[in-house]
C-alpha positions in Angstrom: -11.5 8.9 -7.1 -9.9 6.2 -5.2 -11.2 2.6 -5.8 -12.0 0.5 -2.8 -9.7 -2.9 -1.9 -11.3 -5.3 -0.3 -8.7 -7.8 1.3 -9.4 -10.7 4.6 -6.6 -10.5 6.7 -6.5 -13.2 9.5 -6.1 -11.9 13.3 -2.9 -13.2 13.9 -0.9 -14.2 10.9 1.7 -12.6 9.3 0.5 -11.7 5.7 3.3 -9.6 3.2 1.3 -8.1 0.6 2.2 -6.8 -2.9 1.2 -3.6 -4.9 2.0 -3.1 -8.5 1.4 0.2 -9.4 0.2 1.1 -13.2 -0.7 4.0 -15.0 -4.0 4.3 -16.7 -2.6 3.0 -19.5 -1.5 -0.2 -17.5 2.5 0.4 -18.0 4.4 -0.3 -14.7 5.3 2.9 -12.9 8.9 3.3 -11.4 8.0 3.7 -7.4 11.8 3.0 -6.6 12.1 6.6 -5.4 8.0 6.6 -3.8 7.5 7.6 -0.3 5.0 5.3 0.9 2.5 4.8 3.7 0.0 2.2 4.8 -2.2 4.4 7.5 -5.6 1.4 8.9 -7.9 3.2 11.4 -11.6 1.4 12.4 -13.3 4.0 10.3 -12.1 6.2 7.7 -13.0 9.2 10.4 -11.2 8.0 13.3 -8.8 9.5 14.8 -6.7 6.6 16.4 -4.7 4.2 14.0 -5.1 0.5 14.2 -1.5 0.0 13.0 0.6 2.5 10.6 3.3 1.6 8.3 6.2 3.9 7.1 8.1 4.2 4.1 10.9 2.2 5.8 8.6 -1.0 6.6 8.1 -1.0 2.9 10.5 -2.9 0.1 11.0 -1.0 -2.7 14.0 -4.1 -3.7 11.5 -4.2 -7.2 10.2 -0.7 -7.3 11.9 0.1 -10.5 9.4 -2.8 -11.7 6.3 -0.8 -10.3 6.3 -3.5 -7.1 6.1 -2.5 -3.6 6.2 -5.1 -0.8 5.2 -4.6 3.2 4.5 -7.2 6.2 1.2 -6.9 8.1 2.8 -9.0 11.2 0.5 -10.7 13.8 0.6 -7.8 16.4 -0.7 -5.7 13.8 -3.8 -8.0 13.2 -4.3 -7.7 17.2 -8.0 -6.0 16.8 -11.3 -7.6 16.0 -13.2 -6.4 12.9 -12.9 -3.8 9.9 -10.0 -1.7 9.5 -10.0 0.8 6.4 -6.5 1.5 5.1 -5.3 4.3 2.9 -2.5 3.8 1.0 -0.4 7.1 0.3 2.6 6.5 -2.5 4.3 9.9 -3.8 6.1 10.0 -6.8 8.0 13.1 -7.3 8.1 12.8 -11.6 10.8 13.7 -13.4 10.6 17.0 -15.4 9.1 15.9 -18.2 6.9 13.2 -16.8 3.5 13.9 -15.1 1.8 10.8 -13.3 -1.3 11.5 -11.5 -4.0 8.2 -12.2 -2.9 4.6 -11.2 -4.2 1.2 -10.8 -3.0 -0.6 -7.8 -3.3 -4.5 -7.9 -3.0 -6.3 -4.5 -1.9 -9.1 -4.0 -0.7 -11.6 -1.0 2.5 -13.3 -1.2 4.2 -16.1 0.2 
């Protein structure tokens, strides 16, 4: 089960937020190679998107250090109230690796 994230985002600023992905051990997890998506609707069951992000608005510069980057820009932020995001990352292991738990710490960056 998926823990929840509460961030505050500001309508209109720019905000570029950082994951760092760990397993449940808390070693960093190689998302280099992740396919990643940042998908913010008004309510989980909605079927309209707020604003979507694909794998390429993502930075994966220090993925091999478990750290993802992506922009929330200002015409994102153009809505008033709660958005619910799901983050999707997919790691295809190697052979003889099998990842399936991680913690993902947030964080806003300058």
């Amino acid at each position: 089960m998926a823990n929840l994230i509460t961030y505050e985002l500001v309508q209109g600023e720019v905000k570029n937020l950082k994951f760092t992905v760990k397993d449940k051990n808390g070693n960093l997890i190689d998302v280099s190679e992740a396919v990643c998506t940042l998908d913010c609707k008004t309510s989980l069951g909605a079927t309209e998107y707020l604003f979507q992000k694909d794998d390429d608005d993502f930075n994966h510069a220090q993925g091999s250090s478990g750290i993802l980057r992506v922009v929330v820009d200002s015409t994102d932020l153009d809505f008033n109230g709660v958005a619910y995001c799901i983050l999707k990352i997919v790691i295809t292991p190697d052979e003889d690796e099998d990842k399936h738990l991680f913690k993902l710490d947030l964080q806003q960056t300058k």
